[in-house]
C-alpha positions in Angstrom: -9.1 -10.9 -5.2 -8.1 -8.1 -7.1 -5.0 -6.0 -5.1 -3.3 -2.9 -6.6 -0.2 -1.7 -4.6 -0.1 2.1 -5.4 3.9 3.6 -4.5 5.1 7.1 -5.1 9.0 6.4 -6.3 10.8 4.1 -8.4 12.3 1.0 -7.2 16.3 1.0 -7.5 17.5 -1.4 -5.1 18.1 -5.0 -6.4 17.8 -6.8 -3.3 14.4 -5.4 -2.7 13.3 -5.8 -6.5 14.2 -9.8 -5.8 12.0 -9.5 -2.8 8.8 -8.0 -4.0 9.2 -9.8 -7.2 9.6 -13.4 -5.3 6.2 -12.2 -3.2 4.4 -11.6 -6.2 4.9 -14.5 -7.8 3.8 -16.6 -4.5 0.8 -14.4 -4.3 -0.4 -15.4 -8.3 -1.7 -18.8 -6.2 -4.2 -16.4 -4.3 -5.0 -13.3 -6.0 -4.2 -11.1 -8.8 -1.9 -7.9 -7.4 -0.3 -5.4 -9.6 2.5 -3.0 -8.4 1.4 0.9 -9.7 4.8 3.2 -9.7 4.3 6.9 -9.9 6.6 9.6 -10.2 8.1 11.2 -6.5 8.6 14.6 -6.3 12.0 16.4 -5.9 12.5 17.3 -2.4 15.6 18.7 -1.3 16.7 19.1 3.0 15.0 21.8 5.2 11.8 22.5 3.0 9.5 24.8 4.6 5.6 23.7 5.8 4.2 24.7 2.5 6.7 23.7 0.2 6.4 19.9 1.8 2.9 20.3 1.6 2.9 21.6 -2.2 5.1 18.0 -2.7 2.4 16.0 -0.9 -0.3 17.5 -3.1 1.2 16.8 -6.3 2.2 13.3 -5.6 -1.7 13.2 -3.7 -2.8 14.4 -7.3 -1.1 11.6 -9.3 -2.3 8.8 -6.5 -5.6 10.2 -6.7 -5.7 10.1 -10.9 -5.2 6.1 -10.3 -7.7 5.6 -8.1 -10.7 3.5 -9.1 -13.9 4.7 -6.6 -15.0 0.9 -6.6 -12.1 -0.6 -4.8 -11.5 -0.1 -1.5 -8.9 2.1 -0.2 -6.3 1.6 2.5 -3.5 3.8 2.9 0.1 2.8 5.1 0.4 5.9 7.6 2.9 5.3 10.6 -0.1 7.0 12.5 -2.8 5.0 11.6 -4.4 1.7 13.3 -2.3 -0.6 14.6 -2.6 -4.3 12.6 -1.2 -7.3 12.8 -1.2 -10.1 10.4 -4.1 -12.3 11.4 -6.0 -8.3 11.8 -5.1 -7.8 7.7 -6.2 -11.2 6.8 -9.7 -10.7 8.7 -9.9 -7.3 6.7 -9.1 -8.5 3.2 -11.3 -11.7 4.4 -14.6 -9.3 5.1 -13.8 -7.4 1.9 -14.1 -10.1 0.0 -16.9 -12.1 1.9 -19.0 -8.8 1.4 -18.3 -8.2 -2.3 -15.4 -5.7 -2.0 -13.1 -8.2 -3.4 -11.2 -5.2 -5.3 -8.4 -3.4 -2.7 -5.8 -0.9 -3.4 -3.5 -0.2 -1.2 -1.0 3.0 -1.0 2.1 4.0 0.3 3.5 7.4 -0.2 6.8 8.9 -0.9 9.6 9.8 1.8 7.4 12.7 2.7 4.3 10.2 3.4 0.5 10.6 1.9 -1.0 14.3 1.8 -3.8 14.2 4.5 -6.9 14.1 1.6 -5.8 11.0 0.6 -5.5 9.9 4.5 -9.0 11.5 4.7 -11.0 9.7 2.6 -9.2 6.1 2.6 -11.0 3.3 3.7 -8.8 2.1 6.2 -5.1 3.9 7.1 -2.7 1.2 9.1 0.4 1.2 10.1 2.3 -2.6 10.8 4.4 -0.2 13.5 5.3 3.0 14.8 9.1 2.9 13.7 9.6 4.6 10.5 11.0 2.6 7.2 11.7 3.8 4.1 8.7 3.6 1.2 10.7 1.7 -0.5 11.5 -1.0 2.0 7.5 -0.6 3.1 6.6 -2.3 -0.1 8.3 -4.9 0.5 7.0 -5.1 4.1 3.1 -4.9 2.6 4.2 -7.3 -0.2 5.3 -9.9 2.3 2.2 -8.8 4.5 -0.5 -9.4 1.8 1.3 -13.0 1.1 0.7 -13.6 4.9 -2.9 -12.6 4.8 -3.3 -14.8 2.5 -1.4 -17.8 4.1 -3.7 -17.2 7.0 -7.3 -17.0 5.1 -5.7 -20.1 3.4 -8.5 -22.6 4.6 -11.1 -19.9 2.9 -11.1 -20.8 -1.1 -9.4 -17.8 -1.8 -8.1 -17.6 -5.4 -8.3 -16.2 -8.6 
């Protein structure tokens, strides 16, 4: 398979650099997945409705420029469905089975994903309704997309 992670911010922390990083390099065994950084928005406390929504379109508009229209689309919104582990594997599973074997996945910046991109996604999950910060979400999906993987493990999955 062919997995892009799509993330609106730049990585700082170390700890979760060595995290994600350590993922990755387990996940080379299974599939090929890239990590896409774009730009965040400055956002500053007590933004009005529309100048939140005027950040949410201009990081939408810089996701959107790095989407490919043949890979599938699933965006990480704390209000979308519900998955669990073996639930993701299945997913990626039937992707590939039926010749979708290119995914990208997306996680937004601290202000979330502007709902167009929510709109016309694939597939929006969430892996819980407690809120994390994007930055330590990547590392949750990283880990998450390794599991999937771990699971299908018995399905000739690999590059």
């Amino acid at each position: 398979m062919n997995i892009e992670v799509i993330v609106v911010g730049k990585l700082k922390e170390k700890y979760l650099k060595m995290g994600i990083a350590e993922y990755l390099k387990r996940l080379d065994a299974y599939a090929n997945v890239k990590v896409i950084e774009l730009a965040d928005e400055p956002t500053k406390e007590n933004m009005s409705q529309a100048e939140e929504e005027a950040v949410l379109a201009k990081e939408a508009d810089r996701i959107k420029a790095k989407l490919d229209p043949s890979r599938k689309v699933i965006v990480l919104a704390i209000e979308g469905k519900l998955i669990s582990s073996e639930e993701l594997a299945s997913q990626l599973n039937d992707y590939a089975t039926y010749g979708q074997s290119k995914v990208t996945f997306i996680i937004g910046g601290s202000l979330g994903l502007h709902k167009s991109l929510k709109k016309s996604a694939d597939l929006s999950i969430s892996f819980g309704r407690i809120t994390l910060p994007h930055q330590l979400m990547r590392l949750v999906l990283v880990e998450q997309i390794y599991r999937a993987f771990r699971i299908m493990k018995g399905h000739a999955y690999h590059k």
